[in-house]
N, C-alpha and C positions, 0 to 999 in steps of 0.2 A: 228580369234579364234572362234570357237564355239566349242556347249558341246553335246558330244557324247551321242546319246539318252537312256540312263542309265535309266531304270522307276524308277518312284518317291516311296519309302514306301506309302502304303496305310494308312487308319486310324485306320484296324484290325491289319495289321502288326505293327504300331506304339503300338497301344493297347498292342498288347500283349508282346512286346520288355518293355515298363513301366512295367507291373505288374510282369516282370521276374526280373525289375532291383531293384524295390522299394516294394516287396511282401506285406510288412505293410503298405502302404496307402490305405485309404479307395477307394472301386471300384468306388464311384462317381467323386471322387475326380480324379482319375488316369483316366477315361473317357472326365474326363474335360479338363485335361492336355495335352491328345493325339488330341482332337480335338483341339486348339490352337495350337498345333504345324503342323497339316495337314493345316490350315490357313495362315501359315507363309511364302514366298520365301524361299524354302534352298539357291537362293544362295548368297543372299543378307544378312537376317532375323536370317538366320539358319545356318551360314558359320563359326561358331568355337565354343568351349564350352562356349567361355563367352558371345555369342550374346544366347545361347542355355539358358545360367544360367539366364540372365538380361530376358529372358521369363518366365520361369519357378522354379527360382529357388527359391525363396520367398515362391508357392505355398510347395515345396517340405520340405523348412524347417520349414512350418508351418504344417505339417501335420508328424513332429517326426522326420527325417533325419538328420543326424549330417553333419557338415561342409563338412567332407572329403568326406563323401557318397554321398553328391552333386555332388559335384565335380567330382567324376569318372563315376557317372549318367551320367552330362552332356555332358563329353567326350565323352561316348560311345553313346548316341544320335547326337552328331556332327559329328562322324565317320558313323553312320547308314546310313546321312541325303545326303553324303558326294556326290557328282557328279561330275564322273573325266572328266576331262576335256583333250581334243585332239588337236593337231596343225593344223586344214584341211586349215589353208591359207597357208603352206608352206614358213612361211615370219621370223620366228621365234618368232612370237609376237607380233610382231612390230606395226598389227592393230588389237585392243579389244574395239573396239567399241561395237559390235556387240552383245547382252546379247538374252539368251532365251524367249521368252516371257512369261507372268504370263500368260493368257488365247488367246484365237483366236481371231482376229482383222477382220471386214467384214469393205473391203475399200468402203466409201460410202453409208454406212448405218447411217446414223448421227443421225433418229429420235429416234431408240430404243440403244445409246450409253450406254455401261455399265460404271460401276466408274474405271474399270481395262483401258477401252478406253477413259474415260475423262483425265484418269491421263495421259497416253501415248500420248495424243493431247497436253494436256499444256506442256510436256518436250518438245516436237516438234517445239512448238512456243514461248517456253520461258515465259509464261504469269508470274503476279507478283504473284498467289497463288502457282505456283513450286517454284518460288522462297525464297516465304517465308516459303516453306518446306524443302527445299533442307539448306537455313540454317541454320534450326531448326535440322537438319541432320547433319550439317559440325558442327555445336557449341557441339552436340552430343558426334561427334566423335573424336573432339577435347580434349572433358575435361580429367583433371588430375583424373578425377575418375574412377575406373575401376570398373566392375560389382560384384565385389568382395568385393570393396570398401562401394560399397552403400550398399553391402545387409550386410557387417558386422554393416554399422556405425546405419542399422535399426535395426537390432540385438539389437546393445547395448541400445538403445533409448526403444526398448519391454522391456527388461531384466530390465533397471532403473524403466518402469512403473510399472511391476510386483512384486518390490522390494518394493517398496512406495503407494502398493495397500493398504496393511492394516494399515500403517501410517497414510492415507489420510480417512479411515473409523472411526479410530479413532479420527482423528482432529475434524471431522465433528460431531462425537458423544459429543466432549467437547463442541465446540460449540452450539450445541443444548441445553447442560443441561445449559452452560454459560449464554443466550441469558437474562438474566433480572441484574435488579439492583443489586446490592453488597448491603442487607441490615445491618442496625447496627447491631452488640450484645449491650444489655442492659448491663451497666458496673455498678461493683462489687463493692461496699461502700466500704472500706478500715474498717480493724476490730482495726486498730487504731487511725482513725477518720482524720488522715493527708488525704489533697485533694491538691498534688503538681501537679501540671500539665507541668515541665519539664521529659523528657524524656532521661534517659541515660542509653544504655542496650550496655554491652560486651560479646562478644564470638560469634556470632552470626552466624550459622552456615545453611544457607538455600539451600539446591539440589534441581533440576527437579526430576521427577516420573522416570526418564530414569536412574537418578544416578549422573549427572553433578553437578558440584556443579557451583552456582553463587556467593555465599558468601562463605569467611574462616575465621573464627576470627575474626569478623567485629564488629568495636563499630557504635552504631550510636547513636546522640544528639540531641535532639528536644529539643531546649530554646521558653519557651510559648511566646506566641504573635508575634513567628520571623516568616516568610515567606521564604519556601526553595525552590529552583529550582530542583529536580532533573534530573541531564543530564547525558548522556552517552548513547553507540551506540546501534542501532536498535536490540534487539535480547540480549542484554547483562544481560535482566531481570527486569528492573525497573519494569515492570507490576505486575509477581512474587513476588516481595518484596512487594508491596501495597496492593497487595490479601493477603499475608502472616501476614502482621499487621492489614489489615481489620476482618479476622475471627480470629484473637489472635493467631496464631501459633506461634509467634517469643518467645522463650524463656524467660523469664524476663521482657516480655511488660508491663508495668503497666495497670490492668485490671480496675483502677476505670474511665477509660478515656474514653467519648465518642468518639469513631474513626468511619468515613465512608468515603467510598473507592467509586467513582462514574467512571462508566466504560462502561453501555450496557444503552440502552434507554428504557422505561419504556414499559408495552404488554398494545396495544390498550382496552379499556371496555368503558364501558356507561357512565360510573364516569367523570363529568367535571374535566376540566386542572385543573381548581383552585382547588377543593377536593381532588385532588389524591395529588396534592402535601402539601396539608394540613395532610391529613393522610400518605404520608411517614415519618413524624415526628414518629416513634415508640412507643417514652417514652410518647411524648405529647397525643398520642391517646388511649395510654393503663393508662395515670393517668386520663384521663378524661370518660372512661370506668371504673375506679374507683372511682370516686368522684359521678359519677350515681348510683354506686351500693351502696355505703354508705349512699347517703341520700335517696333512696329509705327504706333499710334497717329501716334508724332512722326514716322515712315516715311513715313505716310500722307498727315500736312500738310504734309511738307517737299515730296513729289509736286503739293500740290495750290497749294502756292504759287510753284513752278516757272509751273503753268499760268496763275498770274494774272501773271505778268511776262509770261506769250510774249504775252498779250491785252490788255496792259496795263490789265488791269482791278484797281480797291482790293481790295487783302486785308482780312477781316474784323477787326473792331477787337479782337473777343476774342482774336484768335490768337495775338498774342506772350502774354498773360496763360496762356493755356492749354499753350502752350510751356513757361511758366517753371514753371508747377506741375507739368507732366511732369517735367522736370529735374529740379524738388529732390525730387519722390516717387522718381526714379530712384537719386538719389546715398542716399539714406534705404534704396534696398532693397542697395543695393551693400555700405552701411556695415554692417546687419544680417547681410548675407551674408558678410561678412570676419570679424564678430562671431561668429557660428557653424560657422566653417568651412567655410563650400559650395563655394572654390575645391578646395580638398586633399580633399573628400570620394570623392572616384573612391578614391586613393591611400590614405587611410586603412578604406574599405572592401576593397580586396586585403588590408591587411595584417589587418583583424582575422578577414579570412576563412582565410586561410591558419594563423595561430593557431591559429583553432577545429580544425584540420586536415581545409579544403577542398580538396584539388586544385585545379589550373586548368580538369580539363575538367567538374568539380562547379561551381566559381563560376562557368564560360559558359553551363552546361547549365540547363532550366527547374527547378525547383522542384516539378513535380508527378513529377517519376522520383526524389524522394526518400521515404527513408523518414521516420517520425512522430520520430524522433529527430535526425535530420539536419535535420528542419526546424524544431524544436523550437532548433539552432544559429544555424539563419538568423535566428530572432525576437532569441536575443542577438545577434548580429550586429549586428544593425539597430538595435538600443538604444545599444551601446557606441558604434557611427557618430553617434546623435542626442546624445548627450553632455550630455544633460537636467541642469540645475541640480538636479534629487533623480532619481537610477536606482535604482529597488527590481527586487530579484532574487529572485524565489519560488523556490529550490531551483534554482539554474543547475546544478549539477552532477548532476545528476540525469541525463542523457543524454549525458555526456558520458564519452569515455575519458579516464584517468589522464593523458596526453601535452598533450588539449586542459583538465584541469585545472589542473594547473602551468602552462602558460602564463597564463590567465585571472587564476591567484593575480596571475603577474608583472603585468597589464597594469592590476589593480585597483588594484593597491597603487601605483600612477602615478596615478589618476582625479582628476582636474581640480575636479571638484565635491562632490556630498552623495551618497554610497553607503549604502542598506541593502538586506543583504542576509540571506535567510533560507534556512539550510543545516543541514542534520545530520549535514557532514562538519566535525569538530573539527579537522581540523588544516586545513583552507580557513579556517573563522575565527579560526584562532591567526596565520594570514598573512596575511590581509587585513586583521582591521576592527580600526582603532583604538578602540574604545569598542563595549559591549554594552547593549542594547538588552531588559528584560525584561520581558514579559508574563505579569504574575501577579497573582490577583487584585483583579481589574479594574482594575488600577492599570500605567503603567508606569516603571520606574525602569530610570534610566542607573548604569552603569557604565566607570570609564576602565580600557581596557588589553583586552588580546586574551582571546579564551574560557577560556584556563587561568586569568587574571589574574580573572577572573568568578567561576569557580568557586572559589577559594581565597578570593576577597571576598568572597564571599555563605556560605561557610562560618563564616568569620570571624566576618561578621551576624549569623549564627544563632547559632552559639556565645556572643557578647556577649548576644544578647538572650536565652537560656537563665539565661546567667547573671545578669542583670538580674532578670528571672524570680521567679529562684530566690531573689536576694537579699530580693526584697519577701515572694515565701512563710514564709520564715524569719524574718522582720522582723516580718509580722504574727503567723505563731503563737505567736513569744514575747511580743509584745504581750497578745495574748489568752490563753495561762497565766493572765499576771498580771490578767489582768482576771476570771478564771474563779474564781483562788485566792484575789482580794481585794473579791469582790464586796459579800459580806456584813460584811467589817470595815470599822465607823461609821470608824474611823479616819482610815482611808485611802480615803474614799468620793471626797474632791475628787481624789487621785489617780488613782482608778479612772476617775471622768467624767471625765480630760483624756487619760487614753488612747484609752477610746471615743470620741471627738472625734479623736484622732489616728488610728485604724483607718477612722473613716469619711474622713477624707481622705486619706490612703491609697489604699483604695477607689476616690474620685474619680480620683483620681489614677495607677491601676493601669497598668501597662505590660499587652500584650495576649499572651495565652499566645503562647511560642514551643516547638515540636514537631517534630523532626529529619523530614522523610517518611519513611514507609517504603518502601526499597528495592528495585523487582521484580525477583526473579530466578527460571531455572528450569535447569532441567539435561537433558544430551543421555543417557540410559541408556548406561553403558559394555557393549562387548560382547563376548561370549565370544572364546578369544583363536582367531586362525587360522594357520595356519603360512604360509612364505615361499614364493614371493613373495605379495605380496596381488594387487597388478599388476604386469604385466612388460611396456614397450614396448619393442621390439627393430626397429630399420632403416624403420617405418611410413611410408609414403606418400600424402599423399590429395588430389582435387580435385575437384570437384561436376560438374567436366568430363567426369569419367572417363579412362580408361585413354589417348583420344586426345590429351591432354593434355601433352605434350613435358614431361619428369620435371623439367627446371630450372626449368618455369615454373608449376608445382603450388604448391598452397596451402600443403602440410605435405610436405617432403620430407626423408629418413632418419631419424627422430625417432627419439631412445634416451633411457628414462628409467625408476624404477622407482617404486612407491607403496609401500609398507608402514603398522601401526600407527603406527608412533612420526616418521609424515612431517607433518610442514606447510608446504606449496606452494604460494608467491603466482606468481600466473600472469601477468605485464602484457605488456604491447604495445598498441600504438592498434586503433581499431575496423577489423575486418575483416582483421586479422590472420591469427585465424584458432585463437583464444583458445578462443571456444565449440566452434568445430568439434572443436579437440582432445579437450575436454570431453565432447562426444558418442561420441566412438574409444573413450574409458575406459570409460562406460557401455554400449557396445556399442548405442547407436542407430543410428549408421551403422557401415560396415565399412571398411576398408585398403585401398587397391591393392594394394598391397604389404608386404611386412613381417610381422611377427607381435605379434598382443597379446594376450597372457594374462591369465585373473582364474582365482583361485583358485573351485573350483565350490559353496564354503559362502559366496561373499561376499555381503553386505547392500550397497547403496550407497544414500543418502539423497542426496537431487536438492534443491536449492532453487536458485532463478532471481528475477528481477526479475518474469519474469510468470507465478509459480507459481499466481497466484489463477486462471490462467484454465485450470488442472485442476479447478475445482470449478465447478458449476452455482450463476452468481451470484445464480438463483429461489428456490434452498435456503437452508435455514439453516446457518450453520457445525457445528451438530452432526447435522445430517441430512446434512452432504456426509462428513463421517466415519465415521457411522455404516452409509452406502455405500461406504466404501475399506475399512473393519475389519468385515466380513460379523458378526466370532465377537465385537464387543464391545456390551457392553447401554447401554441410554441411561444412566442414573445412572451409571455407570463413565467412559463419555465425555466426560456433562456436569462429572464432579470432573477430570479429564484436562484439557477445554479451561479452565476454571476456574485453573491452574496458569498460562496463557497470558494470562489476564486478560481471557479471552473468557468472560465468566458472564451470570447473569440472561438479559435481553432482547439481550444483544448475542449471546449462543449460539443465538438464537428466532429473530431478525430474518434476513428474506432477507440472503445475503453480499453484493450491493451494494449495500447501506444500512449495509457497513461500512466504514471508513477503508480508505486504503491501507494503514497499519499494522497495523489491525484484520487483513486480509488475511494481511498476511504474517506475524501471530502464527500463523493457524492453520494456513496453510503449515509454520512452524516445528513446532506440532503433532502434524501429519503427519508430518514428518520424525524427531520423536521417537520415538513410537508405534511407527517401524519397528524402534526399536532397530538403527540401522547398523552396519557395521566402517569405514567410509569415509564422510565426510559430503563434499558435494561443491559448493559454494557457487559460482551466476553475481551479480556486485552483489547480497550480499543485505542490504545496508545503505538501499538504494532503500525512502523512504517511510518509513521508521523513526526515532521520534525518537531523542534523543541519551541516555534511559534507557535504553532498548529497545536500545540499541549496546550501550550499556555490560553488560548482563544478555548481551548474544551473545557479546560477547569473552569474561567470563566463563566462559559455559557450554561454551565452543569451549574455551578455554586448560583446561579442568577434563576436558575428554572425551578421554577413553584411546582411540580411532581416531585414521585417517590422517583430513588436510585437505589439500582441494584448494582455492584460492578466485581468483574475477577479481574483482576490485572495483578501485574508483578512490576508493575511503575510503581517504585515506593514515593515518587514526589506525588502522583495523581491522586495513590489511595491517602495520604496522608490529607492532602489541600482536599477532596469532596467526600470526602465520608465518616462520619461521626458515632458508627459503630463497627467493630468488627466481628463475624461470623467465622466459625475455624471449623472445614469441613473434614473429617480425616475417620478414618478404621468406623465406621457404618455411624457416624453420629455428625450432628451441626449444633455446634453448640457458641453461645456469646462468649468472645473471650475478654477475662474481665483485666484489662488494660488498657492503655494506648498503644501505637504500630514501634515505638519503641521497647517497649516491654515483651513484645509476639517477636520482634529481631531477636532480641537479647534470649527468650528463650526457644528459639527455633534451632540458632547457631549453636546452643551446646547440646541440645538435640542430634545434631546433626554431628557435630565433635565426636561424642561416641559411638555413632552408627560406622563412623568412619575406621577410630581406631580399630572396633569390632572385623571389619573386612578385610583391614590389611591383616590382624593376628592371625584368620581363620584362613588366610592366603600362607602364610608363613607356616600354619599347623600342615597345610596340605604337601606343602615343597617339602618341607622338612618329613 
């Protein structure tokens, strides 16, 4: 076979066949078009409308062309491009071997070879880059996808981002105005002198700005001094409701109450830790701006009635009246000031700062040399010192290490007044909150006893109301047999009509289907097995300082430790330890001073962190940021992939920051899937995740046949996946020989005297 010397369109004849076909594209554009397709083999490249589309069809629909107008575009360029072909072997066929060439071949010119005759040499000899072209060509041609396929599923993917433009403009505008503390309103005396501090409001009826409603008729009950949990799923509003009772919106809220809502970390200034969170006290700062202005004032008269003795001249008749109301306005702000502690406030801000585990030269130093988590600390800080009659706490644990966890447990579960608090670390509300708090359809209902005490109640509830249920299902259909079998017998017709009378109340009367959820889960792909070691730390040294860095006073000095399959290692120590740094040695992102660390050279390692989201472009969609890290996977294969993650529909479409944090860190997990690891290697990846989403990762962890490495400050996660613990702290890693009960028990009196220590050396200074 060969092909009948038919000439090729030129690049003016192509030129001008486009701007007959697509009159409305711009002329650069239709210029640009025509020259890639004079670049192309017709008859390889260019051999049907849809090798024509999958070149140009993307540029056509982005410059205005509807679907169909493509399409018959590219037909008629496949037909233009089209080279007939003739039988001159007279064989019928039989040998097509034989293809035209792309350009002219000079046999024996080797030094000036062009890429048209480097290609034509490697088919020749079969070398391994044809080969690995050719099946990057066969996989090609292979796929289930067609060029119709892909350019519609980009289509939808533009058309979602275009959709969620001004969404996302939006978000970011809240966020921005959001980004500080929730401060207190000063709260309203009661004009009948009652100071209850139980809390019981009905009707309660709270929507989004869009119209959704999250509450309907909602009671809610705050009994003083109880401690609540509130739970319930990612998105369902808890945050909503806490803003809503923070600036008084809720209907019927008792206004004499102080209530503060702690949610954003404080804006860096010059102001020491210790002062800012001195003066986030509101009341305490604005009566102590008062008690300066009064005795300045009574200063001032006591001066000026000096001068009317030396002149012996009347003093004004108002001035004793205006004395006495100074005085008792004074004894009035003294009394409130004893009332909420503004004498001990110095002393009890040391002690909550040290807790949080601030040094001394962090709680002298400004607040703008911290970081977004440190000062995410100062905002509770500042709350726990204001000692609000209701402290709601949006996720406190959330920035904080395992060392400043456990004390907070300890300091909660002392708190003086009304605590709720909203967490997704189960075992912080199995220790803190007496009573649980559930937001669930639209509704919310109390529970007494801590989050296990919750769950084992509400299973209970269901289980009763299953069987309640169940007992009316079976109640009526045997009702209705007899009503079936004895319809037609005159006999027993008055029988018949006092059961139908009995079914219809019944009916009335029906209990409301109960239905177990269904529970999400998913799994980490076990992987091929590897031999020993997997990792090998032997003698490692490291410090961001480098090599000048005196070896006793390095971040990680002589570190020995091994990794294998069959390892799980909880990694703790407080922040700056030096936890992550370790973590980065394994991975090989930074390197040793000193020492040696091996990995085996077939190893996989899967990375997730707290802020894995910011590997993805947060403009894309979750399936177009994946379909970026996995070059060789097709969209329908990804989309059922993130689908498993409970990223589907419109949450796969939608730009990634228009997704939850949880959202986030499903497809993070995703990711980490897909790689199929030998080692999974976990910084807090409990952050942002609700309390289903925990329980589906312990699962998935405790089920996966690789090593674990994990830092978190979830005492339920490290306790359910991990079987040894690592205590990283003052330049050492060393096994700590207990269980996560015995590292609590002695971390807290650890921390017990670092504290007393602060407050004394606070009192030596005043003093």
């Amino acid at each position: 076979m060969t092909i009948a010397p038919t000439p090729e369109p030129s690049e003016d004849e192509i030129l001008a066949f486009l701007q007959n076909q697509a009159p409305n594209l711009d002329e650069d554009l239709v210029a640009y078009l025509s020259s890639i397709l004079v670049s192309l083999n017709p008859q390889t490249e260019l051999s049907s409308s849809e090798t024509v589309e999958e070149a140009i069809g993307d540029f056509l629909t982005s410059g205005g062309m509807e679907e169909e107008d493509v399409k018959v575009a590219c037909d008629a360029i496949a037909k233009m491009v089209e080279v007939e072909e003739v039988d001159s072997w007279g064989d019928g066929g039989r040998n097509r071997g034989v293809k035209k060439l792309i350009g002219p071949m000079v046999i024996g010119d080797q030094d000036g070879r062009t890429s048209v005759e480097e290609e034509t040499e490697r088919f020749l000899w079969g070398t391994e880059n044809f080969k690995d072209t050719f099946n990057v060509q066969k996989s090609a041609h292979s796929t289930t996808e067609s060029a119709k396929d892909k350019r519609k599923s980009r289509q939808e993917i533009e058309k979602a981002r275009r959709a969620y433009a001004a969404k996302l403009a939006a978000l970011e505008a809240e966020e921005e105005d959001g980004n500080r503390v929730a401060t207190m309103i000063l709260p309203v005396k009661n004009s009948d002198g009652r100071n209850d501090r139980d809390v019981q409001v009905r009707g309660i009826d709270i929507s989004l700005d869009n119209g959704t409603p999250i509450l309907e008729n909602a009671e809610l009950k705050l009994a003083y001094r109880r401690r609540y949990g509130l739970v319930g799923k990612n998105g369902v509003g808890k945050t909503t409701l806490l803003k809503a009772i923070a600036a008084m919106e809720v209907e019927g809220f008792p206004r004499h109450l102080r209530v503060l809502h702690v949610r954003q970390e404080v804006r860096g200034s010059d102001r020491s830790v210790l002062q800012t969170v001195l003066d986030a006290d509101v009341e305490r700062k604005s009566l102590l701006d008062e008690e300066k202005d009064i005795l300045g004032r009574m200063e001032k008269n006591a001066d000026a009635g000096d001068v009317n003795k030396a002149t012996k001249e009347e003093a004004p008749a108002d001035g004793a009246d205006t004395f006495q109301k100074d005085q008792a306005r004074l004894d009035a702000v003294y009394e409130r000031l004893a009332l909420i502690g503004g004498s001990s406030a110095e002393s009890r801000a040391a002690m909550i700062l040290s807790g949080l585990q601030f040094t001394p030269s962090m709680t002298n130093g400004p607040t703008s040399a911290l970081s977004g988590g440190w000062r995410m600390r100062v905002s509770l800080a500042a709350a726990l010192l204001v000692e609000p009659d209701i402290l709601m706490l949006d996720e406190p644990t959330n920035h904080l290490d395992l060392e400043a966890v456990l004390w907070l447990e300890s300091y909660l579960k002392e708190y003086k007044h009304t605590l709720v608090v909203v967490s997704h670390d189960r075992g912080f509300l199995n220790e803190v909150c007496t009573d649980i708090l559930e937001f669930k359809s639209l509704k919310l209902t109390t529970y007494r006893g801590n989050y296990d005490t919750y769950v084992k109640s509400s299973d209970d509830a269901l289980k009763n109301s299953m069987r309640i249920y169940q007992a009316y299902q079976d109640k009526r259909a045997h009702m209705m047999d007899f009503i079936e079998k004895f319809r037609a017998n005159a006999k027993r017709a008055s029988i018949v009509q006092s059961r139908v009378k009995a079914v219809e109340k019944m009916d009335a009367e029906a209990p409301k289907p109960a239905q177990a959820e269904t529970l999400w889960r998913f799994s980490i792909p076990n992987p091929e097995p590897l031999g020993r070691p997997i990792i090998s730390v032997d003698d490692i040294c490291f410090d961001y300082g480098g090599a000048s860095v005196n070896k006793s006073e390095r971040l990680l000095q002589d570190v020995n430790f091994g990794v294998d399959l069959s390892s799980r290692i909880g990694i703790l120590g407080p922040n700056g330890a030096g936890k992550s740094t370790l973590l980065n040695l394994i991975m090989g992102s930074i390197s040793p001073l000193s020492g040696n660390l091996s990995r085996n050279g077939r190893l996989r390692i899967g990375h997730f962190t707290q802020h894995s989201s910011e590997n993805f472009d947060l403009s894309l969609s979750a399936l177009e940021n994946m379909l970026n890290m996995y070059d060789d996977a097709q969209d329908q294969e990804m989309r059922s992939f993130l689908g498993r993650f409970q990223i589907q529909g419109e949450d796969a479409l939608k730009p990634m920051a228009m997704l939850s944090g949880g959202q986030k860190s499903r497809v993070a997990f995703a990711a980490l899937s897909y790689r199929r690891p030998h080692v999974v290697i976990m910084d807090e990846p409990t952050n942002h995740l609700d309390m289903e989403t925990i329980d589906a990762l312990v699962e998935a962890v405790s089920d996966f046949k690789g090593g674990l490495i994990v830092v978190s400050h979830d005492q339920y996660f490290i306790s359910s996946t991990c079987r040894e613990l690592w205590v990283v702290g003052e330049g050492k890693a060393a096994k700590f020989r207990g269980g996560f009960s015995d590292y609590k028990k002695h971390t807290l009196e650890k921390t017990s005297k670092r504290v007393a220590e602060s407050v004394k050396s606070l009192s030596t200074i005043n003093s």
